[in-house]
C-alpha positions as CSV (number, residue, x, y, z in Angstrom):
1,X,38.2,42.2,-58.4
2,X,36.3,43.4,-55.3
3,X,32.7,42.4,-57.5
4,X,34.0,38.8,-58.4
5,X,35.4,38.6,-54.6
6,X,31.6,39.2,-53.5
7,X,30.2,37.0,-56.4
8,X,31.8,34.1,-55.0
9,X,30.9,35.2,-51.4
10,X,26.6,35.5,-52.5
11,X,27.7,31.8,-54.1
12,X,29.2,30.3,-51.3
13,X,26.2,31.7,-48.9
14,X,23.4,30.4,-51.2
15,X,25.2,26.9,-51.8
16,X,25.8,26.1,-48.6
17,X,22.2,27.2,-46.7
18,X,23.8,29.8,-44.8
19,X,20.9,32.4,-45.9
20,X,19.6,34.5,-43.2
21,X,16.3,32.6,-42.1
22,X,12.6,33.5,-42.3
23,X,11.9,36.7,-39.9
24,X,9.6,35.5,-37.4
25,X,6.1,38.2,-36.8
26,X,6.8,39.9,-33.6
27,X,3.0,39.5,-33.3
28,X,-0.1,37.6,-34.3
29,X,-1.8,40.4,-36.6
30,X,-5.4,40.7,-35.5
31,X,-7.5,40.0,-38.7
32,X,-8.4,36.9,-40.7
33,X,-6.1,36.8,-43.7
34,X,-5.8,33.4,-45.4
35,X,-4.2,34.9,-48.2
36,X,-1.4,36.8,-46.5
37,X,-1.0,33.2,-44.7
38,X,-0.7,31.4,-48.1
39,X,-3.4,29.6,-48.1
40,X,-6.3,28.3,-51.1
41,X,-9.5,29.8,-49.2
42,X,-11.4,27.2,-50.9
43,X,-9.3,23.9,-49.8
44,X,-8.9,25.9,-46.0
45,X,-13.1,26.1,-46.3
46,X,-13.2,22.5,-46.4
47,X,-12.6,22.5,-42.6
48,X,-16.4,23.6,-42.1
49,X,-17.6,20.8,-43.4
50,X,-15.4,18.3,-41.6
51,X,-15.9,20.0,-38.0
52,X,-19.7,20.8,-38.9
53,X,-20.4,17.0,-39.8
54,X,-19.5,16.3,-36.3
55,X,-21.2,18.7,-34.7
56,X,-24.4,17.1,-36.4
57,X,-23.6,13.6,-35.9
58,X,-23.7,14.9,-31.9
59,X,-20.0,13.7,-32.1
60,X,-18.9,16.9,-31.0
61,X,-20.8,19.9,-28.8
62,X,-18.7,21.8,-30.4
63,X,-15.0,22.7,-31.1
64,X,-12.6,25.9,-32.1
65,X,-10.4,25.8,-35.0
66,X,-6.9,28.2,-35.2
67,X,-4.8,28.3,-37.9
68,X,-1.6,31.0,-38.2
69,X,0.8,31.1,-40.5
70,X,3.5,33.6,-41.2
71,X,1.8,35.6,-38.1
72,X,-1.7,36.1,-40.0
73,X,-4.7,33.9,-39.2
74,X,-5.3,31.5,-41.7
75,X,-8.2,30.2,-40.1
76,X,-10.5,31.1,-37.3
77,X,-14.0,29.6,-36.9
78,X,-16.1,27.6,-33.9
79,X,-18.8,25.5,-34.4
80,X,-22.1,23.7,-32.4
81,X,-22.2,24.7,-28.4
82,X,-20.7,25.5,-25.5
83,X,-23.7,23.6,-24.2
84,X,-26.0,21.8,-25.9
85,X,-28.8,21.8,-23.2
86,X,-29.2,26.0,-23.3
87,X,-28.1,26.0,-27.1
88,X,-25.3,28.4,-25.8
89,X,-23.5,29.0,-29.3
90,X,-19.5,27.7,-29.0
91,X,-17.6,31.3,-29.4
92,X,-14.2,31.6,-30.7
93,X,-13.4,33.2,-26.9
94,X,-14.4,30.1,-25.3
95,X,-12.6,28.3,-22.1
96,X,-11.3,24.9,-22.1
97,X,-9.8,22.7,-20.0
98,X,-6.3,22.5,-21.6
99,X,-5.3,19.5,-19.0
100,X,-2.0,18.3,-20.3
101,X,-1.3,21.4,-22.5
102,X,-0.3,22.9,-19.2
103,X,3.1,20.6,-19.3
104,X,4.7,23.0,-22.2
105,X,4.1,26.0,-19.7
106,X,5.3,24.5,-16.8
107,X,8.4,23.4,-19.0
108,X,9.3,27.1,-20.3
109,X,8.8,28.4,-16.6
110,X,11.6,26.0,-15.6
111,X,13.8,26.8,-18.3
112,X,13.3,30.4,-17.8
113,X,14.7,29.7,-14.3
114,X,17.6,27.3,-15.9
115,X,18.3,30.6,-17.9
116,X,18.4,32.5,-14.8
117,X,21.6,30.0,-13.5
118,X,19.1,28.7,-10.9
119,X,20.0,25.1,-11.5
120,X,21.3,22.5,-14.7
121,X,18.9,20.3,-16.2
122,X,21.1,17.0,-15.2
123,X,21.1,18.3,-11.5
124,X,19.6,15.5,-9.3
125,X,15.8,16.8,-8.2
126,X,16.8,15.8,-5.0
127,X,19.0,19.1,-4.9
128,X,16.2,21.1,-4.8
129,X,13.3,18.7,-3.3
130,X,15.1,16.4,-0.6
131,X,12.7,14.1,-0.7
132,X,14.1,12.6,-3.5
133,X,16.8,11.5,-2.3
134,X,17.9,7.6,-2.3
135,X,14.9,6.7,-5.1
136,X,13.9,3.2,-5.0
137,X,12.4,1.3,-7.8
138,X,9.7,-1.2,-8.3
139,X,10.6,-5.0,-8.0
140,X,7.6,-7.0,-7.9
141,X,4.3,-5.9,-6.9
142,X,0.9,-7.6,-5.5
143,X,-1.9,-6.1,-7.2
144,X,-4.4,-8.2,-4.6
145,X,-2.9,-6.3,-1.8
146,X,-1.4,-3.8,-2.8
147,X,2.3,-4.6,-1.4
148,X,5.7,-4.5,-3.6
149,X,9.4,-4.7,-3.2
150,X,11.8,-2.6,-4.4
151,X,15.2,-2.2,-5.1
152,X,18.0,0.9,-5.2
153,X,17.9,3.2,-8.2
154,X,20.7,3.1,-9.9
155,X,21.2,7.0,-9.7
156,X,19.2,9.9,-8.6
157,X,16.4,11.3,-10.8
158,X,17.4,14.5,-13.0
159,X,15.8,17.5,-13.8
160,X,16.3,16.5,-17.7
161,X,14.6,12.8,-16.7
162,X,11.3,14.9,-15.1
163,X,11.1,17.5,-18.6
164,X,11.6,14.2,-20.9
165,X,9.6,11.9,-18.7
166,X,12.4,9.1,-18.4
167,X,12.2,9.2,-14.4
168,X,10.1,6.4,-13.8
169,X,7.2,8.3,-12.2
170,X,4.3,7.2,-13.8
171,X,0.3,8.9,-13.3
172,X,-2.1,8.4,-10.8
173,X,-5.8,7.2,-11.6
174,X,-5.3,7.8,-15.1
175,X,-1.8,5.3,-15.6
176,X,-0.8,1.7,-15.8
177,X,-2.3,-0.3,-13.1
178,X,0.9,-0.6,-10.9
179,X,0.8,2.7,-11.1
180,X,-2.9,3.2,-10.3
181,X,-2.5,0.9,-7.3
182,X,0.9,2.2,-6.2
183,X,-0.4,6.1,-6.1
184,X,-3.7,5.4,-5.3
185,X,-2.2,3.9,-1.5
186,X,0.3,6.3,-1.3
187,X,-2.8,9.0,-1.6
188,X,-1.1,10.5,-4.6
189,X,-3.6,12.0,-6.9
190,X,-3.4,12.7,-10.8
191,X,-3.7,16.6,-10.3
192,X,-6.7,17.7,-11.9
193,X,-10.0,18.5,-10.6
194,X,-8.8,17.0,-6.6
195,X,-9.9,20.1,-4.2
196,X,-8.4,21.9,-1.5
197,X,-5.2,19.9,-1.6
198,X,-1.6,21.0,-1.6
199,X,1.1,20.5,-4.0
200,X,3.6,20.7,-2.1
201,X,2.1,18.0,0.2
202,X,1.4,16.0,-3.0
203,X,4.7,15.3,-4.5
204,X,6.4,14.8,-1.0
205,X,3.8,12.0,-1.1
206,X,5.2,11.1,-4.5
207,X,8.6,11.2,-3.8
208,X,8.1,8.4,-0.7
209,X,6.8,5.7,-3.7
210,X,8.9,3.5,-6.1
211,X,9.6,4.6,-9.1
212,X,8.4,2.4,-12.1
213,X,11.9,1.6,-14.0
214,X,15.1,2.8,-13.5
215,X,16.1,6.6,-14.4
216,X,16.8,7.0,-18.1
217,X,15.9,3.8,-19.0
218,X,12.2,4.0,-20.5
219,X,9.6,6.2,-21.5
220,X,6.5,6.7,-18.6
221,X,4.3,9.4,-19.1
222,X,3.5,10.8,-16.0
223,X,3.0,13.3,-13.0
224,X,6.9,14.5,-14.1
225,X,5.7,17.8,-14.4
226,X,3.8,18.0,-11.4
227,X,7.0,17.5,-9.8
228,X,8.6,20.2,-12.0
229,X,5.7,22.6,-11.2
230,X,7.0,22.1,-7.4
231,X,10.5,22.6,-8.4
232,X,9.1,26.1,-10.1
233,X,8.1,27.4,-6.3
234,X,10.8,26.0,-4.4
235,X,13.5,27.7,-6.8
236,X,11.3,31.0,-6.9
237,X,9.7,31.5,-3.6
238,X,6.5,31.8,-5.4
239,X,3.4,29.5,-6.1
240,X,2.8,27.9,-9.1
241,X,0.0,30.3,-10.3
242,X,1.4,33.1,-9.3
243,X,4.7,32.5,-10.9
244,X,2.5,32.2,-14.3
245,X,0.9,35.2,-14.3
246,X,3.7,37.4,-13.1
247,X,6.6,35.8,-15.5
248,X,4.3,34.5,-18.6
249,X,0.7,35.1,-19.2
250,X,1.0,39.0,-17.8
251,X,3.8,40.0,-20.1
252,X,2.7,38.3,-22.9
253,X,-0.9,39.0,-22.7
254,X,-2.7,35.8,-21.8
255,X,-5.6,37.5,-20.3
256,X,-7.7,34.4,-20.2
257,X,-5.5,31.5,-18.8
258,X,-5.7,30.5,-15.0
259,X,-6.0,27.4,-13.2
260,X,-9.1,28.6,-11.2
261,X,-11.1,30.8,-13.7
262,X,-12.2,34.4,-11.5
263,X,-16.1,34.8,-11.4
264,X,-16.6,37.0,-14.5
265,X,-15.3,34.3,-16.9
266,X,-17.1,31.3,-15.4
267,X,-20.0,31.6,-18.4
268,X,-17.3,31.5,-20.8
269,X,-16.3,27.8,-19.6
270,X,-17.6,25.1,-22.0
271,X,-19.6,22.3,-21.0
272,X,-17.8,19.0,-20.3
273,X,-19.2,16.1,-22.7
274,X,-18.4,12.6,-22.7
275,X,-19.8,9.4,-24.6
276,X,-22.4,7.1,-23.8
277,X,-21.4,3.8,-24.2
278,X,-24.5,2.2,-25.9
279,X,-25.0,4.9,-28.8
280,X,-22.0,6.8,-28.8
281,X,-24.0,10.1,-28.7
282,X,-22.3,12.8,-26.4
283,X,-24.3,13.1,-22.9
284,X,-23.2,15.6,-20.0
285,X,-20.6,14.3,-17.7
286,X,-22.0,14.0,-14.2
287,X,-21.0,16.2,-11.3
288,X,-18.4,14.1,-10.0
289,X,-16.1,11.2,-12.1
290,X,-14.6,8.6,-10.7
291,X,-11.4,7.9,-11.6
292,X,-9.8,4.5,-9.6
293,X,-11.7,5.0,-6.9
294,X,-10.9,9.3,-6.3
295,X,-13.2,11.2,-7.1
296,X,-13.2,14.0,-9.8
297,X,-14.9,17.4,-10.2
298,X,-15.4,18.5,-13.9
299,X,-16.6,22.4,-12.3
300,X,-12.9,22.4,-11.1
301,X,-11.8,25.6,-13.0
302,X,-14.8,27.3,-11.4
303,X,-13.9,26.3,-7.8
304,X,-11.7,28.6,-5.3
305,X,-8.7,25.7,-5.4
306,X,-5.2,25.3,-3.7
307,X,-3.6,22.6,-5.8
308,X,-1.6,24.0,-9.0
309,X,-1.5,21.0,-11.1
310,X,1.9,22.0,-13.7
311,X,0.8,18.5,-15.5
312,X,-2.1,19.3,-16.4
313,X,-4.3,22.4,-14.1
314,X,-4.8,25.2,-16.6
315,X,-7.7,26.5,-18.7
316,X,-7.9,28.4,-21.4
317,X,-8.8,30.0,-24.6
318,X,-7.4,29.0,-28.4
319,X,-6.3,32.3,-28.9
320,X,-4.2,32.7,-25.4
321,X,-2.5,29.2,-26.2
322,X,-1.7,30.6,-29.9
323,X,0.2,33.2,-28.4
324,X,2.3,31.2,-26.1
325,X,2.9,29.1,-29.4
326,X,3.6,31.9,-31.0
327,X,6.5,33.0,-28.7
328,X,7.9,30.1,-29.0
329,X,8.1,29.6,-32.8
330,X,9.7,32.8,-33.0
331,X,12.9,31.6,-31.0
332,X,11.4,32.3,-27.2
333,X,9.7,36.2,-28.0
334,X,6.3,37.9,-28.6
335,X,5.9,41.3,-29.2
336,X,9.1,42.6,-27.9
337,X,8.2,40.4,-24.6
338,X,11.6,37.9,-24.2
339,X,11.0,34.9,-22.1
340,X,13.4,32.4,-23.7
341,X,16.4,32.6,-25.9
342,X,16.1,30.9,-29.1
343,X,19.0,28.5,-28.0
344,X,16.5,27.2,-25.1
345,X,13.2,26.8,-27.0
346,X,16.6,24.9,-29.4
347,X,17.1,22.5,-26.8
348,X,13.1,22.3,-26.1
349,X,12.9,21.4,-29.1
350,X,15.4,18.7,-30.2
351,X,15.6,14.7,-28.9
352,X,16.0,14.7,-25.9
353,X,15.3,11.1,-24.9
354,X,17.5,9.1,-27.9
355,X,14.5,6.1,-29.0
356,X,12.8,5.5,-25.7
357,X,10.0,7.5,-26.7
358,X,7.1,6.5,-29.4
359,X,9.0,5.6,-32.7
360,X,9.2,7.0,-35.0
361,X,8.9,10.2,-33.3
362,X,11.0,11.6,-30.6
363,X,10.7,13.8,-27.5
364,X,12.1,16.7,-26.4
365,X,11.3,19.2,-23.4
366,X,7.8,18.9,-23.0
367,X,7.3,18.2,-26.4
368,X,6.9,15.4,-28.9
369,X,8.4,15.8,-32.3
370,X,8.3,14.7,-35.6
371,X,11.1,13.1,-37.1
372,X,12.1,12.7,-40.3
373,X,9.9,9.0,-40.7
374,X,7.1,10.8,-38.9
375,X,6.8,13.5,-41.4
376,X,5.9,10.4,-44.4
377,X,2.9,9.1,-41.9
378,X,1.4,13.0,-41.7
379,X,2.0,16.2,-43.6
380,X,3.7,17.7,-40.9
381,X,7.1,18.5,-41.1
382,X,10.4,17.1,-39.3
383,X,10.5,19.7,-36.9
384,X,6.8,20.0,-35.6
385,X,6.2,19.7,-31.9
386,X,3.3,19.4,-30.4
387,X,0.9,17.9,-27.7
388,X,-2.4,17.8,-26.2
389,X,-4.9,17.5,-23.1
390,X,-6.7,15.0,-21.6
391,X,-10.3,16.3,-22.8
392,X,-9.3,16.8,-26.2
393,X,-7.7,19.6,-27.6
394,X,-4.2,19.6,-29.2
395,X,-1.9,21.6,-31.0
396,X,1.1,21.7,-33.3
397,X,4.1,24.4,-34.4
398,X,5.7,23.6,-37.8
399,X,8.7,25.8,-38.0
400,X,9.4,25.0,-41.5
401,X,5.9,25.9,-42.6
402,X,6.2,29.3,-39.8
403,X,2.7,27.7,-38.6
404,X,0.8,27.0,-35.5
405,X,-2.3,25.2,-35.7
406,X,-5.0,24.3,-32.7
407,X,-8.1,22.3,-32.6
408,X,-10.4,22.8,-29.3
409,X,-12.6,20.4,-27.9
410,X,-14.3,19.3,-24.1
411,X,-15.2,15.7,-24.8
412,X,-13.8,12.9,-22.1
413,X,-13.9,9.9,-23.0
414,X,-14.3,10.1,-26.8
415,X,-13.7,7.7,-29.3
416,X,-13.4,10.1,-31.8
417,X,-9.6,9.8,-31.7
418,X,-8.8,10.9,-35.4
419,X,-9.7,14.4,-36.2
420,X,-6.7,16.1,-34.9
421,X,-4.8,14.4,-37.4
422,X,-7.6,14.8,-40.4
423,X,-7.6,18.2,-39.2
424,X,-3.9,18.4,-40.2
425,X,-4.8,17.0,-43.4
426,X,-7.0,19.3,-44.6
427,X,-5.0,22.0,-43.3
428,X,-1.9,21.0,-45.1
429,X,-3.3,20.6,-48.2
430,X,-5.2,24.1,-48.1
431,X,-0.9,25.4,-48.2
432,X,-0.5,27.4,-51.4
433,X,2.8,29.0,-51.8
């Protein structure tokens, strides 16, 4: 009786998907092992000669390639130069400017303070940063002069708006032209590359402009996470860069992730590239870039700086940002290091802002993910979040698949807009198990 009792039981589990899930690697095992991953070698090969054409077209400098799966690396290969002028070889140790990729950082640190009971993510921002208080939003505005009217929010921005970027805060320099025009009088800067500024100073700045929609209502990508950087200090009593190394990169060994690179490392920082405009070929960018009339260093990692940009500041190595992926594919941990629970990296995870965000694909906490519809446009699977920077490199975590998957590149502007997803092709298809 007792058997056929536990028959049924094994039945009941396997029928109805209660199975214990796949264990997650407490850490990324050190050597190349396609294999182990479950990958063809052959069809993962075929990555050479993608990135390698590139390289040769002078398309690329050069770019770093990371693929993990099941915690062994699939894939682990760079390709051209760091700089093309001294025919410095791109190393898979390389620095890049991760720009944007700092967002998903500055998102855990906050909910590793939401965690702590520090605050709830629908808690007005104004709580914390009064500033905020009383938000007023754009009526009509005079792109001759530069003047606008506005009118009453209809409630207070939330942290949940500011992690989903539904506040109405748009970007500076690099936004919509009401935004452009709006920051750039205000004297609100985009965060990247701006000098001896302060944040703190910054988003005080910020929080005296009109918003661009109402709260909730629409999707603005933004300096959101700026603000949330400033939230970060405020709740901690520490600054932005210090809380990062202290709470994430020390314990879980990011050894080569800062926003102002120390002296040693400044060799290992990769050239910035851009496109000229007549041939397409990749020229080096010029000392200083003007973005809507502020002007912008691309040496900024290597400079002594004040300004902690949580939008969009950090630089880094493929391997450092692997591990931060890591953790969070395997439910907030990495290597017996705990920053999140899985329930939290849950709710990073999961639509957070219903259909205001890019259909077919939603957004979560920091992250943009692919639905259901999104997974029949690319072979990645409902589930996958993912993002990238500003100078071109991205990344993706497929739970389903136990993957994480980077592509490193310095290049601003490019036109060469397609290879993180053909790169996702021809890692997808290299899958053999």
């Amino acid at each position: 009786m007792r058997k056929f009792i536990l028959g049924i039981c094994l039945v009941v589990v396997y029928t109805t998907g209660w199975a214990q899930p796949k264990i997650a690697p407490k850490a990324i095992a050190p050597e190349v092992n396609p294999i182990a991953a479950g990958f063809n070698v052959q069809r993962l090969n075929r990555i050479d000669a993608a990135l390698q054409k590139y390289v040769d077209e002078q398309r690329l400098n050069g770019v770093v390639a990371l693929v993990i799966r099941n915690g062994h690396i699939a894939y682990y290969k760079s390709f051209g130069y760091a700089d093309m002028e001294t025919k410095s070889p791109m190393k898979n140790d390389a620095i890049f400017r991760i720009a944007s990729q700092t967002k998903a950082i500055t998102s855990v640190a906050v909910m590793m303070l939401y965690e702590e009971g520090k605050f709830l993510l629908d808690d007005p921002i104004s709580d914390y940063i009064p500033e905020f208080k009383n938000p007023k939003v754009l009526d009509k505005l005079n792109l001759q002069d530069t003047t606008w009217t506005t009118v009453p929010a209809k409630r207070e921005i939330t942290i949940r708006d500011l992690l989903t970027h539904t506040s109405g805060i748009g970007y500076a320099q690099i936004g919509s032209a009401e935004a452009r025009a709006i920051y750039h009088k205000g004297g609100v800067l985009a965060g990247i590359g701006v000098g001896k500024i302060v944040l703190a100073d910054q988003i005080k700045l910020l929080a005296k402009l009109p918003l661009l929609h109402q709260p909730g209502e629409k999707w603005t990508y933004g300096l959101n996470t700026d603000v949330l950087g400033y939230l970060v200090e405020v709740v901690s009593g520490m600054p932005l860069d210090r809380f990062f190394q202290e709470r994430i990169f020390k314990p879980l060994g990011m050894n080569d992730t800062y926003f102002f690179l120390p002296k040693e490392k400044h060799h290992r920082l990769v050239t910035l590239y851009g496109e000229d405009e007549k041939t397409g070929k990749l020229v080096k960018t010029k000392d200083t870039i003007m973005f809507a009339g502020s002007a912008f260093t691309p040496h900024y990692p290597k400079t002594a700086g004040t300004h902690f940009s949580g939008g969009g500041g950090l630089s880094s190595t493929i391997y450092d940002y692997a591990i931060f992926l890591q953790m969070l594919l395997n439910g907030g941990e990495y290597n017996g290091t705990r920053l999140l629970s899985r329930n939290s990296v849950r709710m990073m995870t999961t639509n957070q802002a219903g259909d205001l965000y890019r259909q077919p694909n939603h957004f979560g906490l920091g992250f943009g993910i692919t639905t259901e519809k999104g997974s029949s446009i690319l072979p990645t699977q409902e589930g996958t979040f993912e993002w990238g920077g500003m100078f071109a490199t991205t990344y993706w975590v497929d739970p389903k698949e136990n993957m994480v998957a980077l592509l490193y590149r310095n290049v601003y502007p490019t036109s060469l807009r397609n290879i993180a997803n053909q790169f996702k092709v021809l890692v997808y298809s290299a899958i053999n198990d």
